[in-house]
C-alpha positions as CSV (number, residue, x, y, z in Angstrom):
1,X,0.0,0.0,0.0
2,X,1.2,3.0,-0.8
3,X,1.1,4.5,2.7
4,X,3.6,2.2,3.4
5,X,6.2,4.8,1.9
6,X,6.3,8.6,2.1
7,X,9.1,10.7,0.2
8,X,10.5,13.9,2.0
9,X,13.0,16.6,2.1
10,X,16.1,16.4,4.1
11,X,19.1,19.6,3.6
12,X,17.5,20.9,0.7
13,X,17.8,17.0,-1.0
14,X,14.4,15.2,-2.2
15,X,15.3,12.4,-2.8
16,X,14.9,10.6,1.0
17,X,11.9,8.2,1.9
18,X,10.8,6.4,4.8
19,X,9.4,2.8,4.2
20,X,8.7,-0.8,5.3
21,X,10.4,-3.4,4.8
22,X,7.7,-5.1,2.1
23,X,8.2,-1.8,-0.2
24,X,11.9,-0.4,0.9
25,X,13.2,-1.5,-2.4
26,X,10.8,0.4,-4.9
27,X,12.0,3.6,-2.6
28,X,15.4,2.7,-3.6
29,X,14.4,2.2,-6.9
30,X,12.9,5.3,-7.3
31,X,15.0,7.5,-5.4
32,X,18.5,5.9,-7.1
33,X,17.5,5.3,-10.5
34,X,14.8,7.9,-11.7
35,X,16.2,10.2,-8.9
36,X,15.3,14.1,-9.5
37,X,14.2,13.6,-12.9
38,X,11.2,14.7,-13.8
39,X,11.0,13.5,-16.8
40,X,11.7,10.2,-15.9
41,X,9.0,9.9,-12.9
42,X,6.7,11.6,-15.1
43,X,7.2,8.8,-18.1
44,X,7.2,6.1,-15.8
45,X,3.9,6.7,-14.2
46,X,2.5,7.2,-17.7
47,X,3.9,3.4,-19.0
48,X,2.4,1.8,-16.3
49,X,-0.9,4.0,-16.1
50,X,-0.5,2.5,-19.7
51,X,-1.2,-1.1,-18.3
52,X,-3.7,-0.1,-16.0
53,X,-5.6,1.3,-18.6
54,X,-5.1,-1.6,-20.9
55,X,-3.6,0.1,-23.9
56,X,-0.1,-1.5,-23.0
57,X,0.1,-5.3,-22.6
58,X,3.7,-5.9,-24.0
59,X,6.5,-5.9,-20.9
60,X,8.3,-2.9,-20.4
61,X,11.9,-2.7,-19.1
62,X,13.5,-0.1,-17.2
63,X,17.2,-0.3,-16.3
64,X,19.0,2.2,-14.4
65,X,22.0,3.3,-12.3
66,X,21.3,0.1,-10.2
67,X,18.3,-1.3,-10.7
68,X,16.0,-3.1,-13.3
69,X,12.4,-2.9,-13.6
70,X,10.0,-5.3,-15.5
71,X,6.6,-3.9,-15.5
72,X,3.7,-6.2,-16.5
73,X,0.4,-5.5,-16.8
74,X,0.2,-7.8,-13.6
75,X,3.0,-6.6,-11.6
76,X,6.4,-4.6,-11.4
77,X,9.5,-6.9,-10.3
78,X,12.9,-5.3,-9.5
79,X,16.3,-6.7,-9.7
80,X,19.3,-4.9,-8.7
81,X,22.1,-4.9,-10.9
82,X,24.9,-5.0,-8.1
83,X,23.7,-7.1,-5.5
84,X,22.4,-11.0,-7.1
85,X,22.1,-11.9,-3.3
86,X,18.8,-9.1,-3.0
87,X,17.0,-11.6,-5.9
88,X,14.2,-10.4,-7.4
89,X,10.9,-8.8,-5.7
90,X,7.6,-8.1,-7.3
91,X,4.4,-6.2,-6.3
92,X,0.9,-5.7,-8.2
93,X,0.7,-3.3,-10.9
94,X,-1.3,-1.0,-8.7
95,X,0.2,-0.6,-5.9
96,X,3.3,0.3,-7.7
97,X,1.5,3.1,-10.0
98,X,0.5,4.5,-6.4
99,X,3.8,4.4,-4.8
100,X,5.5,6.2,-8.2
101,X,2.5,8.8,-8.4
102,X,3.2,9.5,-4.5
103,X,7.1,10.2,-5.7
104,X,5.9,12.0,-8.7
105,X,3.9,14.3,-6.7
106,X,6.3,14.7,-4.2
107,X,8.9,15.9,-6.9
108,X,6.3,18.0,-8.4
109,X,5.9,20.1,-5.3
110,X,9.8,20.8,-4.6
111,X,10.2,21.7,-7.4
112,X,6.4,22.9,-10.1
113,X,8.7,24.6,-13.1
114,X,10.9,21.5,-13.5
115,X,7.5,19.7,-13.7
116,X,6.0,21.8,-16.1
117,X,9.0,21.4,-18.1
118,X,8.7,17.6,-17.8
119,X,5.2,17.9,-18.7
120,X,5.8,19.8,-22.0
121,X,8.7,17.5,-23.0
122,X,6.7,14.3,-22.4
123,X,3.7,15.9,-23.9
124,X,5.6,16.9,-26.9
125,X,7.7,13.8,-27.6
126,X,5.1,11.2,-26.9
127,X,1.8,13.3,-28.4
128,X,0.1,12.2,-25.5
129,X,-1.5,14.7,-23.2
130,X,-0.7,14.6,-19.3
131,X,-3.8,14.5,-17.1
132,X,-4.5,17.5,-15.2
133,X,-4.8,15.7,-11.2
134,X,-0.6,15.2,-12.2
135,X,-0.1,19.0,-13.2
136,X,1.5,21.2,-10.5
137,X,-1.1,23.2,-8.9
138,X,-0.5,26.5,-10.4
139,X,-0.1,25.3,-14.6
């Protein structure tokens, strides 16, 4: 569940989060691999809003600084690059998109122009329009 996790600010740095223990590693994920980018958080909660809305069925990968990401329209699974011994870890599809829009929005609030600048660059290389509940408050 996604209250399991909550994203903060610590010295003027966004990218700290408290979690359990069942959801740690998509806090690591996030906060390693898609770290302060915009962009990236924004384009990742659009793929796999793409599989909740069922116009996306094909996996998607995402591989990063330390992590890969499978997304499903079932589930998410991480592996870490670095560490074998961590294995792999998965968690529904949902639960996921909640957790990512949760760091999304947390981003988008530190820091509304580098959203809106996110929101245009997605919007214009994808052609596909950003709802309005994921704009910063003021656009």
């Amino acid at each position: 569940m996604p209250h399991e996790i909550s994203f903060h600010v610590g010295d003027d740095d966004p990218l700290n989060f408290r979690a359990s223990e069942r959801v740690k590693r998509i806090g690591y994920w996030l906060t390693s691999d898609i770290q302060e980018s915009h962009y990236y958080c924004l384009a990742l909660l659009m793929d796999i809003a793409g599989f909740l809305e069922g116009r996306q069925t094909e996996p998607s990968e995402w591989s990063g600084n330390a992590w890969l990401a499978i997304i499903t329209p079932e589930t998410v699974t991480l592996s870490n690059h670095w560490n074998e011994d961590l294995g792999e870890q998965s968690w529904p599809l949902a639960e996921v998109y909640a957790i990512v829009r949760k760091y999304w929005e947390h981003l988008r609030d530190f820091d509304p122009e580098r959203a809106r600048q996110a929101v245009r660059e997605y919007e214009e290389e994808t052609g596909t329009k950003v709802p309005s509940d994921l704009l910063p408050s003021d656009a």
